[in-house]
N, C-alpha and C positions, 0 to 999 in steps of 0.2 A: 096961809097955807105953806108958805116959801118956807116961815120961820118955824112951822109947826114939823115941816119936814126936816128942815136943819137941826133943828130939835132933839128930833127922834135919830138919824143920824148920826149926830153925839153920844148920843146916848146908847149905842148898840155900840159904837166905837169903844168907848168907855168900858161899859162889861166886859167886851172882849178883852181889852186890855186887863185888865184886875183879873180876868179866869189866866190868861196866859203867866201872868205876875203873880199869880196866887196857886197855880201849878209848880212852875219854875221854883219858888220857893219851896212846895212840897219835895221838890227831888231833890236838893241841896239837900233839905233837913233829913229826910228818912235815909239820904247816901250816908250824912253822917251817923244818923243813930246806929246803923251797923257799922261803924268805926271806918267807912271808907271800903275796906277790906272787900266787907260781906254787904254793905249796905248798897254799892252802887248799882251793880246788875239789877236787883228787884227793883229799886228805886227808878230805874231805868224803866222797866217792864211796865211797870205801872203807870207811867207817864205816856207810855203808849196804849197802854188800856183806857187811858182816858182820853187822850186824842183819836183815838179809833171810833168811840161813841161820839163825838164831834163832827168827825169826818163822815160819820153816817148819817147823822142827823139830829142825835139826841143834845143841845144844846143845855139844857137847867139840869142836867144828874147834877146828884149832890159829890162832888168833886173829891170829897176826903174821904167819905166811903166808899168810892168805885176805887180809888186810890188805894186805900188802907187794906181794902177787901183781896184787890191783887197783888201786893205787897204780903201778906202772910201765906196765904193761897202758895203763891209761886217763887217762894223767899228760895227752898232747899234747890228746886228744879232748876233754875234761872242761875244761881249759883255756881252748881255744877258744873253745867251749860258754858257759864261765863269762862270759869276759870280752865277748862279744857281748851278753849279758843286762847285764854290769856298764857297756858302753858305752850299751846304751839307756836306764838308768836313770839314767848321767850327762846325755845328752842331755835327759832328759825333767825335769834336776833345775834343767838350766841353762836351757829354755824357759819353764819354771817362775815359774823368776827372774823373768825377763826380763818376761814377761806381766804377773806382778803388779807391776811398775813403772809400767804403765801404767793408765791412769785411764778409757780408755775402756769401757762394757759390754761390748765385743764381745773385748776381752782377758781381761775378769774371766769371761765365758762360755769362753773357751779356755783360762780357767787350769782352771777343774773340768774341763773334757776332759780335759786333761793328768792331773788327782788322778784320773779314771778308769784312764786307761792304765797310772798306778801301782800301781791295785788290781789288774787284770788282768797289771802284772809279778808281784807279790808271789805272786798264786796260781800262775804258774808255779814261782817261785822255792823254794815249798812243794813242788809237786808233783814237780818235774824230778829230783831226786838218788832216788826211790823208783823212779819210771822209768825212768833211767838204770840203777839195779842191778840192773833187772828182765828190762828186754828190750833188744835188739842191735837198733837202726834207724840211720836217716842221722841227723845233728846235727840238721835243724831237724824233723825228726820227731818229737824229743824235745821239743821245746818245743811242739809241735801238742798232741800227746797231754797231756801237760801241762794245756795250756791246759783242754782237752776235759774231762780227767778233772775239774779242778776247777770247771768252770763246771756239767759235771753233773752234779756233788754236792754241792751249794751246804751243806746241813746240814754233811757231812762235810767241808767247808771252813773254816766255821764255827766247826765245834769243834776244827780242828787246831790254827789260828788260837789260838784261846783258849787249847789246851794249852800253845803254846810260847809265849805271852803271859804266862800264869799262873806258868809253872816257872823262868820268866825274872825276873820280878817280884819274886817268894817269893825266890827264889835270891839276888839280890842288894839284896833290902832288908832281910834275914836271915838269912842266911851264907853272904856269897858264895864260900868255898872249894869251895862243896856244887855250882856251876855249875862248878869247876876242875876238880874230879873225877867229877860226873855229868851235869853238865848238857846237852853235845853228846849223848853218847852216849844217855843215857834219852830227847831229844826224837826221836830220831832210831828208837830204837825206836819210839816210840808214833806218831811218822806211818809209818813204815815197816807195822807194824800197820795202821793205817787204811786206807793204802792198797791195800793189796794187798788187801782187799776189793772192789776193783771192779777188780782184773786179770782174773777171768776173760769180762767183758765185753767188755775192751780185748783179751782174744786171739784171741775170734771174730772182731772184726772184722780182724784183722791174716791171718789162715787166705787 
């Protein structure tokens, strides 16, 4: 019985690992097939659309069709989306600059504005892809709720934060193959998990 448990054990260990490794691979590849540019947003989305169904329970979906499915589905949308978040954080990277060249107080007081508006992109940037796989609204609705969601759970921000800091860290100051093969996908789980903790908050007020 001991061994037949160990057994089985293993063996659920194992699947998960090869789904997790066989995910992770999926986002690399489809971030590439759109050249990087256009590939990695959807690429991204998807990987949350399939740890969403994990995280809820559906463990055997077939993995490259839930993938592939939200991958063409939400290629233009997610896109969009992305590059509106990727244009403000250029703007905010080149006012940035710009600011700290200056010598007066009242620049060096709008350069920390600016390092504010960064924190508050970054915590969308955490939140948006869990959201996104979650619920159907209009594009800047997603970045609201976002916003919301993370500003309301400041703990649960905190420690996303930390997770994909830490596994990011570990990963590539000690073997970084272990982020080629796990690393999207396990982080993606584990905010996927967190968040969806305070969905059913987020769906009373949508009713």
């Amino acid at each position: 019985m001991v061994m037949s448990g160990f057994i089985d054990g293993y063996y659920r260990f194992a699947v998960w690992v090869t789904r997790f490794a066989y995910l992770n691979l999926l986002w690399i590849a489809f971030s590439l097939l759109g050249l990087g540019l256009f590939g990695l947003f959807p690429a991204t989305a998807s990987m949350f659309a399939v740890v969403r169904k994990w995280v809820q329970g559906e463990k055997d979906i077939p993995i490259l069709a839930v993938f592939w499915k939200s991958y063409k589905r939400e290629f233009l949308k997610i896109n969009v989306l992305g590059y509106i978040l990727a244009a403000a954080g250029y703007v905010m990277t080149m006012e940035f600059q710009i600011l700290r060249t200056q010598e007066h107080i009242a620049y060096t007081i709008a350069s920390f504005a600016i390092i504010g508006l960064f924190l508050l992109l970054a915590v969308i940037m955490l939140y948006i892809f869990p959201v996104f796989a979650h619920f159907q609204l209009r594009s800047l609705d997603y970045i609201k709720w976002a916003l919301l969601i993370g500003i309301g759970h400041p703990l649960l921000t905190v420690f996303l934060f930390g997770i994909v800091i830490a596994i990011s860290y570990l990963s590539f100051m000690t073997i970084p193959a272990l982020f080629f093969f796990f690393g999207g996908s396990v982080i993606a789980y584990i905010i996927m998990w967190g968040v969806q903790l305070t969905f059913s908050k987020m769906e009373k007020s949508l009713v």
